[in-house]
C-alpha positions as CSV (number, residue, x, y, z in Angstrom):
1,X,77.6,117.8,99.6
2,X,80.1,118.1,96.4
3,X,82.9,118.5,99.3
4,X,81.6,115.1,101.0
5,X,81.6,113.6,97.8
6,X,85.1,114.4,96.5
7,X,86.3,113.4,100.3
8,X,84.5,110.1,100.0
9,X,85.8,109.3,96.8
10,X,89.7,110.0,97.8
11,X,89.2,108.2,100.6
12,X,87.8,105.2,99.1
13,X,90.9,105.2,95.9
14,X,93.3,104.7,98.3
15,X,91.4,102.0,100.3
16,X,91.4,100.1,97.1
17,X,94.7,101.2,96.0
18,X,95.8,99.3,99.4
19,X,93.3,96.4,98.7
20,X,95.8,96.5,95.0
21,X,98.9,96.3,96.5
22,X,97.7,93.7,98.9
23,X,97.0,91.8,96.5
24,X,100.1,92.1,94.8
25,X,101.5,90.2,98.0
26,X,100.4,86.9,96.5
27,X,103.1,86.7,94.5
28,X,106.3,86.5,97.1
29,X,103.8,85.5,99.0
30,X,104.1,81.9,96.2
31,X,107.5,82.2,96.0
32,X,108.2,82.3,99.7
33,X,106.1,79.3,100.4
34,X,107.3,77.3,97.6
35,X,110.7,77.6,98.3
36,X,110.5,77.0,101.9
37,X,108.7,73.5,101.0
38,X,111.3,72.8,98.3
39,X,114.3,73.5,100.8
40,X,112.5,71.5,103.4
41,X,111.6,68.9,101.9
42,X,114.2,68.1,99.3
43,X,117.4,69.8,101.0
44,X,116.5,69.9,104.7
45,X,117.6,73.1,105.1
46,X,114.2,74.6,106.2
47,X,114.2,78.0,107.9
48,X,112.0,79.4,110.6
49,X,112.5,83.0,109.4
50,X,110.8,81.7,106.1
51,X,107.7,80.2,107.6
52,X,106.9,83.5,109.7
53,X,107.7,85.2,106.5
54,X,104.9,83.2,104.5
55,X,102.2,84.1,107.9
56,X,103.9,88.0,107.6
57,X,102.6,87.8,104.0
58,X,99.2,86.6,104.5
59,X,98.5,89.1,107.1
60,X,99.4,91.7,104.8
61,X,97.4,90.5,102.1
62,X,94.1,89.5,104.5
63,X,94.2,92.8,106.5
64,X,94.8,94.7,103.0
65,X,91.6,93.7,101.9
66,X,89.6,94.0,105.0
67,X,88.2,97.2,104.0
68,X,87.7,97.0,100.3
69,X,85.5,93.7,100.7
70,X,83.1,96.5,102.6
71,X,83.7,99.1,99.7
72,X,83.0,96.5,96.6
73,X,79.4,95.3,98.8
74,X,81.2,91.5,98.9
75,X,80.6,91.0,102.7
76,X,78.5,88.1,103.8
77,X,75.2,88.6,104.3
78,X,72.0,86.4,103.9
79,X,70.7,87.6,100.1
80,X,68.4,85.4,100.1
81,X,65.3,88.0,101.1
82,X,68.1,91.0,100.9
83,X,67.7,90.8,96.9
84,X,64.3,91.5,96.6
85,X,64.1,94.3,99.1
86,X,63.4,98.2,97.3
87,X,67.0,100.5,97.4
88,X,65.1,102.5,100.7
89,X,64.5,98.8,102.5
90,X,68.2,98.0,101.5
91,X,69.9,101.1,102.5
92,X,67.5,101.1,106.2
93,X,68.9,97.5,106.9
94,X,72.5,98.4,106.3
95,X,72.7,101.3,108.2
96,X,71.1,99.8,111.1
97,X,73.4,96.5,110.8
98,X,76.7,98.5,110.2
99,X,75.4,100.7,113.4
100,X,74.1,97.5,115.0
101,X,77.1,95.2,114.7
102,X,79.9,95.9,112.8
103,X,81.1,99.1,114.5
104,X,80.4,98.0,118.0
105,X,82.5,94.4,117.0
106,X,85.0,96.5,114.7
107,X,85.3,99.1,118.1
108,X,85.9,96.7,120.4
109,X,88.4,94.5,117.9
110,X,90.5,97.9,117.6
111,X,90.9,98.7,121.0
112,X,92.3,95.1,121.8
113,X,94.5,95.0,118.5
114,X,95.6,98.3,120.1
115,X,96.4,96.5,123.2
116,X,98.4,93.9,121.2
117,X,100.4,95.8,119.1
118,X,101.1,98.4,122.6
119,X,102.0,94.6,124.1
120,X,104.5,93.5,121.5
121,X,105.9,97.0,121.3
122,X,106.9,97.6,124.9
123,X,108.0,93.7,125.6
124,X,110.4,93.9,122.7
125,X,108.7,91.0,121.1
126,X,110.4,89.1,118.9
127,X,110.6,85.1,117.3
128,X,110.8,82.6,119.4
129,X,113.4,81.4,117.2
130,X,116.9,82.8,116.6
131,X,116.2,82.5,112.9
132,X,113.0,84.1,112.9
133,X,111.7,87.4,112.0
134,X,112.0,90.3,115.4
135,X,109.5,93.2,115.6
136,X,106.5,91.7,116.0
137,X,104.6,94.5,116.9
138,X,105.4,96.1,112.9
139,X,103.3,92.7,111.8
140,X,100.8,93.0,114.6
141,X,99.8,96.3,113.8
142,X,99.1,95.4,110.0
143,X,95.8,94.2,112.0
144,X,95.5,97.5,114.1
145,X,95.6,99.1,110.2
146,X,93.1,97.2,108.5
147,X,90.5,97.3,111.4
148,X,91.2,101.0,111.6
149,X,90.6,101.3,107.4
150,X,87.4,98.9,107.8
151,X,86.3,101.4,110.8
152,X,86.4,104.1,107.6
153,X,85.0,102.2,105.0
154,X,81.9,101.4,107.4
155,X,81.3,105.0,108.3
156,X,81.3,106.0,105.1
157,X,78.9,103.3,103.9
158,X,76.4,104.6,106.8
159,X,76.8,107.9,105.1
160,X,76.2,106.7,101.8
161,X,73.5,104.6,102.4
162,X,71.5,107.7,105.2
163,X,72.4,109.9,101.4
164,X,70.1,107.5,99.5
165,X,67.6,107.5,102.5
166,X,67.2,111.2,101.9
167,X,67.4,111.6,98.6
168,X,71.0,112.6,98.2
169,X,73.1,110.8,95.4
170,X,72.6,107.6,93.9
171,X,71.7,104.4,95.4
172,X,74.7,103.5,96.6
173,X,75.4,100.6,93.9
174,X,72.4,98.7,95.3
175,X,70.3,97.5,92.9
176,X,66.8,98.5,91.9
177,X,64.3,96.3,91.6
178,X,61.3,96.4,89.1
179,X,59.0,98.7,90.3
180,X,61.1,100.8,92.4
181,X,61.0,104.5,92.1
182,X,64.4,105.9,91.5
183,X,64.8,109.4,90.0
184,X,68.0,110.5,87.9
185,X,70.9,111.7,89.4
186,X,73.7,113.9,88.2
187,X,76.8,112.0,88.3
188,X,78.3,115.4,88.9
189,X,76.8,116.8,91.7
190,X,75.0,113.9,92.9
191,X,72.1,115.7,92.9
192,X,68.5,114.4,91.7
193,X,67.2,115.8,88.6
């Protein structure tokens, strides 16, 4: 179990280490954007390699992220009954909707970014544009990357959450409620008291 744990943990720093540098992005990101609307507006010297650059850069930054939404518990869900639920009737209805939808729709996304990224690999794509940015298939598989880390984060949230269910570790960062029994657990070794 102290294995798992230390194997979750590095596994999960360097999703949000990814989800840090993606963020990071937002600042060329600016700079791009501003100065292509400044040169096109003001000096009508706009440039197509610019504008791919500023969609480059939000890819990055979205598909960065992807994971570390699932990690920090900020997906969407409908909290409105959710909140009130007990840790065990919390963890239960995660693991059946991460099993339920997300890694059948996550699956089926990543084998047809994999066909995309295979697609603009082995056509050569490039811009349309002779100004524009070539390689499409390095952008393309920033998607291919950030289903592939969301895939992760997912499976080890099921394994997290089926922990709680039997007693093993904490309660995954959901929240008691008044009333609930939860025993004492050894941040070390995750194990109850």
């Amino acid at each position: 179990m102290r294995r798992w744990s230390v194997i979750s943990r590095n596994i999960e720093s360097w999703i949000a280490r990814i989800a840090s540098c993606s963020g990071y992005l937002m600042v060329p990101l600016v700079l791009v954007t501003i100065f292509d609307v400044v040169t096109r507006k003001f000096f009508t010297l706009g440039s197509t390699g610019f504008q791919e650059l500023e969609w480059h850069f939000h890819t990055l930054v979205f598909c960065g992220i992807l994971a570390f939404v699932i990690q920090a518990d900020r997906n969407v869900r409908i909290d409105i009954f959710y909140d009130q639920f007990s840790v065990r009737k919390k963890a239960w209805i995660d693991v059946l909707g991460y099993l339920l939808f997300a890694l059948p729709f996550l699956g089926t996304i990543f084998i047809f970014a994999l066909h995309f990224v295979v697609a603009a690999y082995t056509s050569g794509e490039g811009s349309f544009s002779t100004q524009g940015i070539p390689h499409r298939w390095l952008i393309k598989s920033a998607l291919l990357i950030g289903i592939a880390l969301m895939l992760v984060q997912v499976i080890l949230e099921i394994i997290k959450r089926i922990n709680t269910l039997l007693g093993h570790g904490d309660t995954m960062g959901l929240a008691p409620n008044a009333g609930d029994e939860v025993s004492p657990v050894n941040e070390a070794d995750g194990v109850k008291q």
